[in-house]
Every structure is written in C-alpha cells, then in structure tokens.
C-alpha positions in Angstrom: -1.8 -20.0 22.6 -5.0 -17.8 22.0 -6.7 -18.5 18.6 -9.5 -16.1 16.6 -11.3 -16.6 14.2 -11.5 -14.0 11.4 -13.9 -13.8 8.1 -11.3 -11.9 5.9 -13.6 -10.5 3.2 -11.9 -8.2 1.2 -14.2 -7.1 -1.6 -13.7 -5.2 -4.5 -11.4 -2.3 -6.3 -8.0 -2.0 -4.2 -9.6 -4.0 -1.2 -7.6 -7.2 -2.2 -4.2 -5.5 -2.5 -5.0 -3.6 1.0 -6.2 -6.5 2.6 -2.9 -8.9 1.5 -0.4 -5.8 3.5 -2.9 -6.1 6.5 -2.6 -9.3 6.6 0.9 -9.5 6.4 1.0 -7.3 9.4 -0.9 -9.8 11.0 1.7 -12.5 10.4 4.3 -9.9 11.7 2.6 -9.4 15.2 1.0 -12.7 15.4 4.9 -14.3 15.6 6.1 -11.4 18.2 3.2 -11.8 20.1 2.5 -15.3 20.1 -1.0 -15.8 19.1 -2.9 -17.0 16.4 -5.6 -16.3 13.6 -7.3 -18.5 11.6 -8.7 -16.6 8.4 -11.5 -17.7 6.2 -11.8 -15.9 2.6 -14.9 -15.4 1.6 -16.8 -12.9 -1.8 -18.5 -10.0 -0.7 -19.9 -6.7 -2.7 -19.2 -7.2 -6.4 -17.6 -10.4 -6.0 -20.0 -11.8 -4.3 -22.4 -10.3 -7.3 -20.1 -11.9 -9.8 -19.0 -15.0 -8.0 -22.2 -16.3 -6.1 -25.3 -14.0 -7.3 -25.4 -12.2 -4.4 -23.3 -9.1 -3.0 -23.8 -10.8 0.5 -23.4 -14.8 -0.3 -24.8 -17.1 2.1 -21.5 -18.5 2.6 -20.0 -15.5 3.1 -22.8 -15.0 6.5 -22.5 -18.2 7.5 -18.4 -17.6 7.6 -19.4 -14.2 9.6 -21.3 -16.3 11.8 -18.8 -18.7 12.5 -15.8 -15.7 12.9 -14.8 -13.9 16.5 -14.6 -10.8 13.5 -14.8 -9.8 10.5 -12.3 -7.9 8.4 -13.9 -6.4 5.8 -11.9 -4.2 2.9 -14.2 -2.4 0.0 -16.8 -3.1 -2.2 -18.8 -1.5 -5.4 -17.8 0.3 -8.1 -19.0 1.2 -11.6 -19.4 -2.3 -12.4 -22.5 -2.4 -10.4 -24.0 1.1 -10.8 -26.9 -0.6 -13.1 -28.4 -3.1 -10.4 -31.3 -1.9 -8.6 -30.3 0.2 -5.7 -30.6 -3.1 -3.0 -28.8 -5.1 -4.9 -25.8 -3.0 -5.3 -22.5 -3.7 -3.2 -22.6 -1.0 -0.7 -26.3 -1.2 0.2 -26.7 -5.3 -0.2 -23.7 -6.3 1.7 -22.3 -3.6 4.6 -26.2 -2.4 5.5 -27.1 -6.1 6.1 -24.1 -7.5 7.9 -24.4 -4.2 9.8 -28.6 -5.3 10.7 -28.2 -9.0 11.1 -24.8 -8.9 13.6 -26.6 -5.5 15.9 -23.3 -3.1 15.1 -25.1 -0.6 16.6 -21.5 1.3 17.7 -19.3 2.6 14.8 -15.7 3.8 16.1 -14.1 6.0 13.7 -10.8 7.6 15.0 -9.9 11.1 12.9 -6.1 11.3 13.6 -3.6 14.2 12.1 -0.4 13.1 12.8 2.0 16.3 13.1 4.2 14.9 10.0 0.9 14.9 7.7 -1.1 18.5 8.9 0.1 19.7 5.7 -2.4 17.4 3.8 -5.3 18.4 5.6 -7.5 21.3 3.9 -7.2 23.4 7.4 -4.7 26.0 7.8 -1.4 24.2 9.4 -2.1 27.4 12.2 -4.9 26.4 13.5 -3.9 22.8 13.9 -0.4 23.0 15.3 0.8 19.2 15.9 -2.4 17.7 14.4 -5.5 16.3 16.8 -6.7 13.4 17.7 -10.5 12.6 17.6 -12.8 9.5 17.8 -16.1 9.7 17.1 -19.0 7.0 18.6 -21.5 7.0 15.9 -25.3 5.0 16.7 -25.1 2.6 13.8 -28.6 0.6 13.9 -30.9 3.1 14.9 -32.6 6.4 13.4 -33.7 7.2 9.8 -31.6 4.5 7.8 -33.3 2.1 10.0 -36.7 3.7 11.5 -40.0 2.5 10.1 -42.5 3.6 8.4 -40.8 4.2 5.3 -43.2 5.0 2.4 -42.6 6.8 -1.2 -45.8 7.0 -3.4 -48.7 9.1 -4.1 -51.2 10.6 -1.1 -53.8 12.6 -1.3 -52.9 13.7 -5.1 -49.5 14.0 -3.9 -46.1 12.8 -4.6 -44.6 12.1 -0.9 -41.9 10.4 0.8 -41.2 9.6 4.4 -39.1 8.4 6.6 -38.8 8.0 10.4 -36.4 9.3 13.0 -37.2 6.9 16.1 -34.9 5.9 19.1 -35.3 3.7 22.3 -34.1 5.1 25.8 -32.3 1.6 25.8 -30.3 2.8 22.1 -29.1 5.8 23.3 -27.9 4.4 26.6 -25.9 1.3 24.9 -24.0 3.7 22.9 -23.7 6.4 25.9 -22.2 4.0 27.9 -19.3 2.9 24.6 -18.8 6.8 24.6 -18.2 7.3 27.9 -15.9 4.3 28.2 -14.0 5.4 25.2 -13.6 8.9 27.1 -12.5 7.2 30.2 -9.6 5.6 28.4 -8.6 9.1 26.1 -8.5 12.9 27.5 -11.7 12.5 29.1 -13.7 14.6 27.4 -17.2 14.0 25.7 -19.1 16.1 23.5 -22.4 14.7 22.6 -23.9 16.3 19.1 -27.8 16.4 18.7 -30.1 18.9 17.3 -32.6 19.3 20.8 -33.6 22.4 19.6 -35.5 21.2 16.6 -36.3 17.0 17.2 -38.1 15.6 20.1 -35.5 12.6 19.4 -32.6 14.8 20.3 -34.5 16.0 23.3 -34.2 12.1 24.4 -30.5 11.8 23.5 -29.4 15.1 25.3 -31.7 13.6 29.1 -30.2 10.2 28.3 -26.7 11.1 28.2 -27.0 13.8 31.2 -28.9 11.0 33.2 -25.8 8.8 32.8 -22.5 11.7 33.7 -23.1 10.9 36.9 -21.9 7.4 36.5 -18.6 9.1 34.9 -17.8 11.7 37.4 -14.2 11.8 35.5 -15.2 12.4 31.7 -16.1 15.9 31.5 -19.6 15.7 29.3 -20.8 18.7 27.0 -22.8 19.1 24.4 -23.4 20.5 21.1 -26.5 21.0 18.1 -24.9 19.2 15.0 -24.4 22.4 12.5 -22.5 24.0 15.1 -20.1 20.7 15.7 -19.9 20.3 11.5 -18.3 23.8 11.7 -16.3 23.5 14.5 -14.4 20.2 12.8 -13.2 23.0 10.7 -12.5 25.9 12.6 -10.9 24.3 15.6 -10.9 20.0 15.2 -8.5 20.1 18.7 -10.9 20.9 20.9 -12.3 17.5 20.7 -11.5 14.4 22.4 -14.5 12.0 21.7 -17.5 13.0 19.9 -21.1 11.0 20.3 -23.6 11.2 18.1 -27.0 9.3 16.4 -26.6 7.4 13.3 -27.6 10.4 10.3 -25.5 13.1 12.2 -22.8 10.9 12.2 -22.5 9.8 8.8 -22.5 13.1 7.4 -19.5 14.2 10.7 -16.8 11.2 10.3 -17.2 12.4 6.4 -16.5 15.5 7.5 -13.5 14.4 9.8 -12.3 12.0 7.4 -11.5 15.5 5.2 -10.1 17.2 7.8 -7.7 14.8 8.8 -6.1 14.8 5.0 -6.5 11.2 3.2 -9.1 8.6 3.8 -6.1 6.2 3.2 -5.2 6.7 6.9 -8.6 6.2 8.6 -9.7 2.7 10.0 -12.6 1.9 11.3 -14.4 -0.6 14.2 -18.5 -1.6 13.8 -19.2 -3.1 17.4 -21.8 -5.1 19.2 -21.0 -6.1 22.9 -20.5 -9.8 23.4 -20.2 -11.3 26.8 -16.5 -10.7 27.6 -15.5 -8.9 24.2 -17.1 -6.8 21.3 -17.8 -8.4 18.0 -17.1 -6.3 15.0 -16.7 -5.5 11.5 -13.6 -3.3 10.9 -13.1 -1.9 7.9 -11.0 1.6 6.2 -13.4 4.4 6.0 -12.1 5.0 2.1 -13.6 3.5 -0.8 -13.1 0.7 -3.2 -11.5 3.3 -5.7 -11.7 1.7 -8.8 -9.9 4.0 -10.4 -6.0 3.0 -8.8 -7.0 -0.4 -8.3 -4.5 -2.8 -9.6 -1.5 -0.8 -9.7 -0.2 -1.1 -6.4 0.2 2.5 -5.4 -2.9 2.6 -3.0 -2.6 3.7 0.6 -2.8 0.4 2.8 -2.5 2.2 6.2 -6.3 2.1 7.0 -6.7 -1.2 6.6 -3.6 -1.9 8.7 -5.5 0.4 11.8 -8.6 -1.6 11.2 -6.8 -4.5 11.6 -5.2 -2.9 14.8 -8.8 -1.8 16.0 -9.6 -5.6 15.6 -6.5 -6.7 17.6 -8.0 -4.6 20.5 -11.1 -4.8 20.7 -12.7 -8.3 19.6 -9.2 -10.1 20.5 -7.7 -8.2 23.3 -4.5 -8.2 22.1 -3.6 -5.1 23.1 0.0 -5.1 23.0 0.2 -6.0 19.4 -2.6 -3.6 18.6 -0.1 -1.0 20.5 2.3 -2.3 18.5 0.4 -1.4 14.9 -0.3 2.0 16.0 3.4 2.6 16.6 4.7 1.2 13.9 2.6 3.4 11.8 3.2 6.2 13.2 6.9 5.6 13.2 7.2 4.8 9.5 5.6 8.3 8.7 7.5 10.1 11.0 10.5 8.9 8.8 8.9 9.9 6.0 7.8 6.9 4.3 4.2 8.4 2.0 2.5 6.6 -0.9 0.9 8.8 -3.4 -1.9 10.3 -1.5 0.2 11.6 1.0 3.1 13.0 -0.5 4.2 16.5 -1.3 7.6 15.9 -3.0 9.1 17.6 0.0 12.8 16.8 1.2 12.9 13.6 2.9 10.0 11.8 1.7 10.3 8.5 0.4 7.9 7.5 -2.1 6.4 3.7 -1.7 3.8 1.6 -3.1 1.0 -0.2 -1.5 3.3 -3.1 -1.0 6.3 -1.1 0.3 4.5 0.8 2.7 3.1 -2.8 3.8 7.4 -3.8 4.3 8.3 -0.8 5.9 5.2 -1.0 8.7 6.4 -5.0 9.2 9.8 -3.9 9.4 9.0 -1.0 12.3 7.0 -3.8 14.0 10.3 -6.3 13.6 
C-alpha cells in the first residue's frame, strides 16, 4: 500500500473548518482507493504568531521538510494587521515556504461549471456552459523576487526600485509545465507578456517560441497582458491554458478567480519538479475570511480541489483525484450550494461547510 506524507497546516480564519471537510474527503478516497496518508499538524500564519512567535515556526519547516506535500489552508487576518509588514501571516509564512521549497510553478485552474455561470459577474451569453481555464503562473522569479530592491533618498530624492530580472533557464522550466499541461487539456497555449514595452518579455516570448517545436501538438499563441486582462472578461472561453511571469499573473488568476463566481470553488497547486513527482504546496486561492469564520457556513470546495490537485500531482493518485473532481461536480449539478453560491432558485439545497463536506463524501461513496 502507497503511503505520503502530508504537512497539514491549516492556518487561520475558516482554514481549520475547511481543512477538517478536506480531510475527511481524504479518509473517503484513501478507503476506496487503498492508499494511505500520514498527516502531521503543524501552526502557521497567525497561529504560528500566537502559538510559537513566529508565522513560519521552525517546526512547522522542519514538518514541510519531512512531508511528500503540503496542504496548506489560510492565514492572516486583522489580528495581525499591526506587526511590521514581514512579520505578518501572508508575507512571513506563504512568501518563504514559497522561496525555501523553489515553487517556482503555481497552477490555478479557473472553472465555471454550467450550474454556477449565473454567479459569475459576466453576462450568462457570452459564457454559455461556463469555461474551463488553468493558468501556469512563474512563482519564484520577477519583481517580488528580483534584486536590487532599494527605497530611500537619492540624489535629494525620495525613490524606490525594484527589479524585473529572469534567467533563460526560468522561463524554460515553466514553459516546459505549460506545455505539458496543454498536452493533457485542449491543447492550446496562450502565453501573456508585455514584449512591446520590457526587454524581459522580449526573452519570455523567444523562449517559449524556441520550445513549440518540441510540442508540435499544442497550438502556441500569444498575447501583451492588458489585452489578456480584458479578454478574461469579454470572452474567458477562448482559453485553454494561459502562461505567464510571476506579476502578470498575480494580478490575472485575481482576475479569473472573479470571473469564475466565488473564490470558494478555486484550488490551487505551488510546484517544484522532484525526481519522479512534483512537490507542492496546495492551497484554496480564497482568503482566511475572518469575518464567517467559526460559523460553519464557509464554502469548503476549494480546499477539497486542492486536496484533489495534491492527489494528482505529488501522489499520483490519479484515480482518486478523478474521483474528487467528480464528485464535486456531481453534488452541484444536484444543486447542493453553501451561502456564496446560492441564489434561492428552485432546487437548491442550502448546506453548511460541514454538509457540503457529507454530501461530496457521499458522491465519492
């Protein structure tokens, strides 16, 4: 029987209710399936803060270390708004666990399933059945990571700076993740840069034309970023899988998280490419929301599709990965919403965190 490893750190706000249905899920296709996890808990965020000192514990790394993944839920809130900006959950756990593992490919599928088009701020016309998009974001490299950085006074002058600098070698690691992912979809890659303005982008667009011909199948366009953020919007089918460097994407899976209708459904994979499998950190793309937490009415399905994403690719498990997406997608297809996704129409049924969590087990039973 296979066994993984799994650092389960589920964080802060409604990350510990999420994570207890994801887990449960786990249990579920873990029995069909027949293998097994063993899960470590460990603080993180403002837990870690309040817990160990620290919103990334040294416990809590060395558990990382020891993991084949990590499941991570969501961290920060108000709590923690008055620590200096580095020592607040989002920027002193997820940037570092992000640097010190190389996550250099972020996977964020944007998915409208036809039952839900009605909660997505574009016309139902222009997106007949939903759509179906993943985007490859460059997760180590760029301005969040680029040195110099420098903010102080020049020349009599208030200035601040920071760098926008990519290896050949970057953009061809997370090419080559793209044009896999293509293979495996509808074939089609678009890759977003601005070539027309940064000699980065100039780079990105040679790199990725250098390597179609190794992927005479995928079908490889591309597009300047403005364009792509307003062709999410206009028409989000026309994509299959969408590449992109790490700034352009931040501000895009935003964009397509939007589009799509409710954070609550979006997982999420950060990947680094092992020796026979990818080690990741998969996470929802949602926040902790601080503001429901506790009362057992958030959305748990995007912690259930990260769990999925970790199923697939770190344990290559892909029939019990299959197995999440389905159930999911059966169990809104008969109507099944929690708060964020329901419209009081005829034939909904109204559940809780938990009972979404019961009714995605029972599909999977």
């Amino acid at each position: 029987m296979n066994t993984y490893k799994i650092a389960v750190l589920a964080g802060d706000g409604i990350g510990p209710e999420v994570m207890e249905q994801a887990l449960r899920v786990l249990d579920a296709v873990e029995k069909k399936h027949g293998f097994r996890t063993e899960r470590t808990a460990c603080f993180v965020g403002g837990a870690g803060i309040d817990n160990c000192g620290k919103a990334l514990p040294a416990e809590t790394l060395a558990a990382c270390e020891a993991a084949d993944a990590i499941l991570f839920g969501s961290v920060g809130g108000p709590k923690w708004d008055t620590l200096p900006p580095d020592e607040r959950p989002e920027r002193g756990a997820l940037l570092p666990l992000r640097k010190h593992f190389s996550l250099y490919a972020n996977l964020r599928p944007g998915i409208c399933l036809p039952e839900l088009v009605h909660a997505s701020p574009i016309k139902p016309s222009l997106i007949p059945g939903g759509f179906d998009i993943l985007c490859v974001r460059e997760l180590t490299g760029g301005m969040y990571f680029g040195e110099p950085k420098f903010y102080g006074e020049r020349d009599g002058e208030t200035i601040a700076l920071d760098t926008l600098v990519y290896k050949k070698s970057e953009v061809e690691r997370i090419a080559r993740v793209a044009f896999e992912a293509a293979r495996g979809r509808r074939r089609k890659l678009c890759s977003v840069d601005k070539a027309n303005v940064l000699t980065s982008s100039v780079m990105w667009r040679e790199v990725m034309n250098a390597m179609a011909p190794e992927y005479p199948d995928v079908e490889l366009t591309h597009m300047y970023v403005d364009n792509a953020a307003m062709q999410l919007v206009r028409n989000p089918q026309q994509f299959d899988v969408i590449v992109t460097e790490n700034t352009f994407g931040d501000i895009l899976t935003d964009e397509m998280a939007i589009v799509c209708g409710s954070l609550g459904m979006l997982p999420s994979a950060s990947l680094c490419q092992g020796s026979e499998s990818f080690f990741g950190l998969y996470e929802p793309s949602g926040g902790s929301a601080p503001d429901i937490a506790g009362q057992g009415i958030a959305n748990p399905i995007a912690q259930i599709l990260s769990m999925g994403m970790l199923l697939r690719y770190t344990c290559k498990e892909t029939a019990a990965a299959d197995d999440v997406d389905r159930a999911v997608r059966n169990v809104i297809a008969a109507g099944y919403r929690t708060g964020d996704l329901a419209t009081g129409a005829e034939g909904e049924i109204r559940v809780g965190t938990a009972g979404m969590g019961d009714a995605i087990i029972a599909a999977i039973d």
